[in-house]
C-alpha positions in Angstrom: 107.8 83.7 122.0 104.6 84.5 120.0 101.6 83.6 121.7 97.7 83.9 120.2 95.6 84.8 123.1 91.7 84.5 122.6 89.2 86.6 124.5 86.7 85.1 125.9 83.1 85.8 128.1 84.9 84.6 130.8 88.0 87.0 130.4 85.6 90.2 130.8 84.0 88.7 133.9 87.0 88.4 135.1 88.0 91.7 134.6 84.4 93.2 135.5 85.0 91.5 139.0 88.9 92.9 139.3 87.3 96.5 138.6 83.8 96.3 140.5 84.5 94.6 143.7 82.0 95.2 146.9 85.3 97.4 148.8 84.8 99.3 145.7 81.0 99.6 145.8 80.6 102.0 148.5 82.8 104.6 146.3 80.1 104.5 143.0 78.8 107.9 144.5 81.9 109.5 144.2 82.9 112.0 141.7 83.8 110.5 138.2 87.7 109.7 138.1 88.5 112.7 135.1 90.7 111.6 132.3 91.9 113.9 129.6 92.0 113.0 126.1 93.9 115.2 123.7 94.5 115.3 120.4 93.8 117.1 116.7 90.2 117.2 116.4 89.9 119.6 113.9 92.1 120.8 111.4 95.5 118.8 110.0 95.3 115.2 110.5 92.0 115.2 112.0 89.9 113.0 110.0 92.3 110.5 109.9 94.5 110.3 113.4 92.7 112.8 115.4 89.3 110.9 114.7 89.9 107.7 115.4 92.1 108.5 118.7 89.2 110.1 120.0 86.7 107.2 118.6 88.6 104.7 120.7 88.8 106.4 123.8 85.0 106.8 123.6 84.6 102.9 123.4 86.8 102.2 125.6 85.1 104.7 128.4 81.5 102.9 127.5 83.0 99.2 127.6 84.7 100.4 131.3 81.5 102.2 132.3 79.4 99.3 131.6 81.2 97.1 134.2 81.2 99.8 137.1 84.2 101.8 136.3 87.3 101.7 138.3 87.3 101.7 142.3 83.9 102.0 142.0 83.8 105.3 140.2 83.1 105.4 136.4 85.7 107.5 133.9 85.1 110.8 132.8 87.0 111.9 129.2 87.8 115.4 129.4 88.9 116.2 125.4 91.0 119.1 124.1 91.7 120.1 120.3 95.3 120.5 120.0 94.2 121.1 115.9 97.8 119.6 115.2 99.7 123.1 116.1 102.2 123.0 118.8 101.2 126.1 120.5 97.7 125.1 120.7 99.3 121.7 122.3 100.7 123.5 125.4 97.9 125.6 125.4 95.1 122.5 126.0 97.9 120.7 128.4 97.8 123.3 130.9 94.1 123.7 131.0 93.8 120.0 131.9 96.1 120.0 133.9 94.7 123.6 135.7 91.6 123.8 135.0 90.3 120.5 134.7 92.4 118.8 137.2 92.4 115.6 135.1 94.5 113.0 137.2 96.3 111.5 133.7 96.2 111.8 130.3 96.1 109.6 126.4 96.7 110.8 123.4 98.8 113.3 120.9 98.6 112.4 117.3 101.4 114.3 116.1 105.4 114.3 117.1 105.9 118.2 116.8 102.9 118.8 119.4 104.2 116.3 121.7 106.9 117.4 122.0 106.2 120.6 123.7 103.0 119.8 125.3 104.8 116.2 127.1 107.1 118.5 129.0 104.4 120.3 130.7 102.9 117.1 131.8 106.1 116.2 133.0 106.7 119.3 134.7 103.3 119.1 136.5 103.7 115.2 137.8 100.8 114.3 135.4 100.9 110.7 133.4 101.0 111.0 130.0 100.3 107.9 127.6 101.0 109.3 124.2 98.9 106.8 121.7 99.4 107.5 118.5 102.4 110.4 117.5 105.6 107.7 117.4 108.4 110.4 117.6 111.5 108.3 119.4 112.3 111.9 121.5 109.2 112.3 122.6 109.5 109.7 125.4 114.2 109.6 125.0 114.0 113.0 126.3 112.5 112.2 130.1 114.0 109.2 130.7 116.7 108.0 133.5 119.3 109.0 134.1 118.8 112.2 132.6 115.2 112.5 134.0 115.0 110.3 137.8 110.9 110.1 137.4 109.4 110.3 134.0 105.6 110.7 133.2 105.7 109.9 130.0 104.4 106.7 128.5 103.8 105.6 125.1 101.6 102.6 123.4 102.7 103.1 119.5 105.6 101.5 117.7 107.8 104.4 118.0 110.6 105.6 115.0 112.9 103.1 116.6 111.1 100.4 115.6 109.1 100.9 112.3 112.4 101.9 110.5 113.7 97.7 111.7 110.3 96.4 110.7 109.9 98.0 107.1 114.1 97.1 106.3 113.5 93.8 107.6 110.7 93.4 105.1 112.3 95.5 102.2 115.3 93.7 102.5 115.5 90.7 104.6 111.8 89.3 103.2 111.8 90.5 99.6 115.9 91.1 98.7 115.4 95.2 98.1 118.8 96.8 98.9 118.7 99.6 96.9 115.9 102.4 98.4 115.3 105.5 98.1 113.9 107.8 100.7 111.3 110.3 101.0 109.8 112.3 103.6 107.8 115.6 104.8 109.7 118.4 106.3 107.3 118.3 109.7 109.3 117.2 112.8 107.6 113.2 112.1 109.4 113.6 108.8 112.8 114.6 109.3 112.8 112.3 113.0 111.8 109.3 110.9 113.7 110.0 108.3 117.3 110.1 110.6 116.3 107.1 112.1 115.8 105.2 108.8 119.1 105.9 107.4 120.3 105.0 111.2 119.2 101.6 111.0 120.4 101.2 107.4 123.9 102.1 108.4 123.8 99.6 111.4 123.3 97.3 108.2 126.0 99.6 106.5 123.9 100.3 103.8 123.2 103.8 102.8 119.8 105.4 100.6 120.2 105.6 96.8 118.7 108.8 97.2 116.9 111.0 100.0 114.2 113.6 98.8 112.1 115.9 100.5 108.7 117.6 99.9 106.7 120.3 102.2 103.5 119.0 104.1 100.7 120.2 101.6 102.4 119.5 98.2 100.7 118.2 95.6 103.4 117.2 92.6 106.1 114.9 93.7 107.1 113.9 90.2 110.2 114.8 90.3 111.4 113.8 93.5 110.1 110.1 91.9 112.1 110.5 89.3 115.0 111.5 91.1 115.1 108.4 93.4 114.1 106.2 89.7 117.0 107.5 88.0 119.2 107.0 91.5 118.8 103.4 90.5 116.0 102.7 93.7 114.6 99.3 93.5 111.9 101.0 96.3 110.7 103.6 97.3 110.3 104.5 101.3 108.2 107.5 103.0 107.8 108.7 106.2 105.2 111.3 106.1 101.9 111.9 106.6 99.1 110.0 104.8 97.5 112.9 102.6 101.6 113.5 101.1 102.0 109.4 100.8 99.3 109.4 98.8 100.3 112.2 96.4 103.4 110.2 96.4 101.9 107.6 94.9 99.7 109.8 92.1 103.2 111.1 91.1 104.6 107.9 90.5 101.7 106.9 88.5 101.6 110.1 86.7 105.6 109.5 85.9 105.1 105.8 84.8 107.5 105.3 87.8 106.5 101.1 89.0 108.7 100.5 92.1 107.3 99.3 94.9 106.0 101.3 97.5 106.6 101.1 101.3 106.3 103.8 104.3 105.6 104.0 108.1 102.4 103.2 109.5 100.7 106.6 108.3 100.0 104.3 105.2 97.4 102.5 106.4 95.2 105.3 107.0 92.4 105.1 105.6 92.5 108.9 103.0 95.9 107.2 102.0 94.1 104.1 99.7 91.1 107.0 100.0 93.4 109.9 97.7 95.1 107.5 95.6 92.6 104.6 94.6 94.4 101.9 93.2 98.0 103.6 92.9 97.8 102.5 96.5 97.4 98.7 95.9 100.5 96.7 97.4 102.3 99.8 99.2 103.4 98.2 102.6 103.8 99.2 106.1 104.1 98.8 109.8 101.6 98.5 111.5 100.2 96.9 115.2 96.5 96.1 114.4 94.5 95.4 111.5 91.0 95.8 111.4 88.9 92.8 110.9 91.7 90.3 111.4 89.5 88.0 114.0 86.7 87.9 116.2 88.3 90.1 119.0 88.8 93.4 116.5 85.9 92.8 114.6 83.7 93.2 117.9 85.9 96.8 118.6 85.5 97.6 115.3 81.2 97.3 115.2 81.7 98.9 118.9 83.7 101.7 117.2 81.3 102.3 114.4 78.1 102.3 116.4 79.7 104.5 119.2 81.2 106.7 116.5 78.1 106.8 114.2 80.5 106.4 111.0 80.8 103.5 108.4 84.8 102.7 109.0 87.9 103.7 111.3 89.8 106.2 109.4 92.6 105.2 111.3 92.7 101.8 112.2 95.6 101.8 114.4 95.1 105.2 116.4 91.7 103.3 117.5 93.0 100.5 119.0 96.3 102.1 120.3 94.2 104.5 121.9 92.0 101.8 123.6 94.9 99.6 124.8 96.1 103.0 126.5 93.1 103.5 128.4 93.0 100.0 129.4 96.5 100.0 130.9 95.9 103.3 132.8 92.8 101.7 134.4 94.8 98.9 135.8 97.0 101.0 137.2 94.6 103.3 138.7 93.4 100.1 140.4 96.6 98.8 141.1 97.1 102.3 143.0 94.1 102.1 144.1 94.4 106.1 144.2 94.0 108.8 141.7 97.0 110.4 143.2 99.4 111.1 139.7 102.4 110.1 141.9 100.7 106.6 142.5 99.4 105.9 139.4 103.3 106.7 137.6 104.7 103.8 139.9 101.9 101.4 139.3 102.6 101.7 135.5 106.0 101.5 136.0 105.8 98.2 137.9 102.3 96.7 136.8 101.0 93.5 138.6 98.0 92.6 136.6 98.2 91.5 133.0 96.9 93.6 130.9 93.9 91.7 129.2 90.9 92.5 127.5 92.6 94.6 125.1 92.3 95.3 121.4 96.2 95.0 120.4 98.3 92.7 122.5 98.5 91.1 125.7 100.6 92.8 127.8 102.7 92.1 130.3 104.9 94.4 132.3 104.2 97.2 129.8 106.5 99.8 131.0 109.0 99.9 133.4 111.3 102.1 135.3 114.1 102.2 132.0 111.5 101.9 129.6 108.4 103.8 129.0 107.7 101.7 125.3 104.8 99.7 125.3 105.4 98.4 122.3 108.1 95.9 121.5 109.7 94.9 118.4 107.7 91.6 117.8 104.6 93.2 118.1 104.3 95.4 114.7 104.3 93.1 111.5 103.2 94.3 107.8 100.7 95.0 106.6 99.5 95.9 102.7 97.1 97.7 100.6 94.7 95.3 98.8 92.1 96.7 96.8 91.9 99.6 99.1 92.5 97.6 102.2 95.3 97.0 104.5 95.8 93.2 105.1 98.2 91.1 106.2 101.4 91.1 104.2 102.3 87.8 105.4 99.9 84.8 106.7 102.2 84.0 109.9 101.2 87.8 111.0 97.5 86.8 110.6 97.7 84.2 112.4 99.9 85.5 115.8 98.6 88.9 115.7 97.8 89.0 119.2 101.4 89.6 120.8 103.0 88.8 124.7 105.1 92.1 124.7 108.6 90.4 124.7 112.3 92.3 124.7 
């Protein structure tokens, strides 16, 4: 069942006492507990993903630092620059992992550098919570009974579930059965690409069309026109934001007015940025909007005093990001350990509820089967109102705060 859950004064003292206890007190000399944070910080995708992962890590790390840490010892974020390149990926993973001796790790933006760099953490008994890349193999490819003991964890509404959310909108909500498909040629593209025409064909459907473009093109007009004259009532992307929104200038360009829909990438912030009001009612999935109540809006003015900026270019990364970290803390003090080992099976088996969060409430996040923190009824639609994402729907607005349910 949906369930609204509101935070309260009384919810952080609560927590602030589960974290800070006297046992715990005569640790606060101890070294820092070292965390590493990863993800592109310069280069592709930084402004938008890369940014805002780091951004909520930050706020989460001041918010945990203010109440005392965990066992007593306040959280150090180690960050690397993976600058969206796989090699680069591997390269940063090893040096936390060697050099820095982190005990776990959040982050990864994109699914072609996490797919490389998760197996050294796996390799080297490290946790992993990737936050924001949504590639389905990143976490498939470690699991039982292939893999005993995974590491890998992942808080974002992987490309097994966006796909269901956007065709159940597209065609369950607004009776769109005939859609065309586009998408990048990076890993993220062609993944979420397969597993959109996968779920069609569970609803033995197929695409009108399927088009593709190379990350950095400018001029889709005649992929538009292709999918037009395929007889598309819609058009869907999965790519990243800066090619969505030269989607969308091509469309306007070629007088092509079908609606627009994509996967979450579209409600970063240089997508309604790049394409101004071409932009205006393109839907997608997405787990948080900023500003929907009183519980974002105080991460949000956290975020942008922190962060010294004016707005999250990435909404979503944020918050993921910050639900990550939260999760990982509990389980560090479930362990009551930094040992990796521990800190794996506390996540897999987690006693506390995990409150105080920006996203959901969650309960159980991950298991032994199931590294997915993110279920089904927790991503809803959202859509691009005068350069804003809002809700889609008035339902979502008001359950946004999800109890994780299978």
């Amino acid at each position: 069942m949906r369930k609204r859950v509101l935070m309260s004064v009384a919810g952080v003292a609560t927590l602030s006492a589960m974290l800070w206890s006297p046992l715990n007190a005569a640790r606060a000399e101890e070294a820092t507990i070292r965390i590493g944070v990863i993800g592109p910080f310069t280069g592709k995708s930084s402004t938008d993903m890369g940014e805002s992962l780091r951004g909520g890590a930050r706020v989460f790390q001041s918010d945990l630092n203010q109440i005392g840490g965990v066992l007593g010892r306040k959280i150090e974020l180690v960050e690397r620059d993976d600058q969206a390149r796989p090699e680069v990926g591997v390269a940063m993973a090893k040096e936390l992992i060697e050099k820095e001796k982190v005990v776990a790790v959040v982050g990864f933006a994109n699914t072609g550098v996490a797919l490389p760099a998760a197996k050294v953490f796996q390799e080297a008994h490290i946790p992993l919570i990737i936050s924001v890349a949504t590639g389905a193999a990143i976490t498939r490819q470690f699991m039982p009974p292939a893999v005993p003991n995974s590491y890998i964890f992942r808080l974002a509404a992987s490309d097994n579930l966006q796909p269901v959310a956007m065709l159940n909108d597209a065609i369950d909500k607004r009776k769109l059965t005939q859609i065309a498909i586009l998408h990048d040629d990076s890993p993220y593209g062609q993944f979420g690409k397969d597993s959109l025409v996968a779920e069609m064909q569970k609803r033995k459907m197929t695409p009108v069309s399927i088009g593709s473009f190379k990350v950095g093109d400018q001029d889709m007009t005649t992929q538009v026109m292709h999918a037009k004259q395929s007889g598309a009532q819609m058009i869907m992307l999965y790519c990243l934001s800066t090619e969505a929104a030269m989607v969308a200038n091509s469309m306007s360009k070629a007088k092509v007015s079908l609606p627009l829909a994509g996967s979450w990438t579209l409600s970063q912030r240089s997508f309604a940025d790049m394409a101004s009001t071409n932009v205006d009612g393109a839907r997608m999935p997405v787990t948080f909007i900023e500003n929907d109540s009183s519980r974002s809006s105080s991460f949000s003015l956290s975020y942008l005093r922190l962060n010294n900026v004016k707005h999250i270019p990435s909404a979503v990364s944020a918050a993921q990001t910050y639900d990550a970290l939260r999760i990982l803390s509990l389980a560090i003090m479930q362990a009551n350990s930094t040992e990796p080992d521990k800190i794996r099976d506390a996540l897999e088996d987690m006693k506390y509820e995990a409150t105080s969060t920006v996203i959901s409430r969650y309960k159980k996040p991950f298991s032994k089967n199931d590294h997915e923190a993110i279920a089904q009824n927790m991503v809803f639609t959202g859509e691009i109102r005068k350069g804003r994402v809002s809700f889609a729907y008035r339902e979502d607005a008001n359950s946004s705060l999800m109890v994780r349910t299978k």
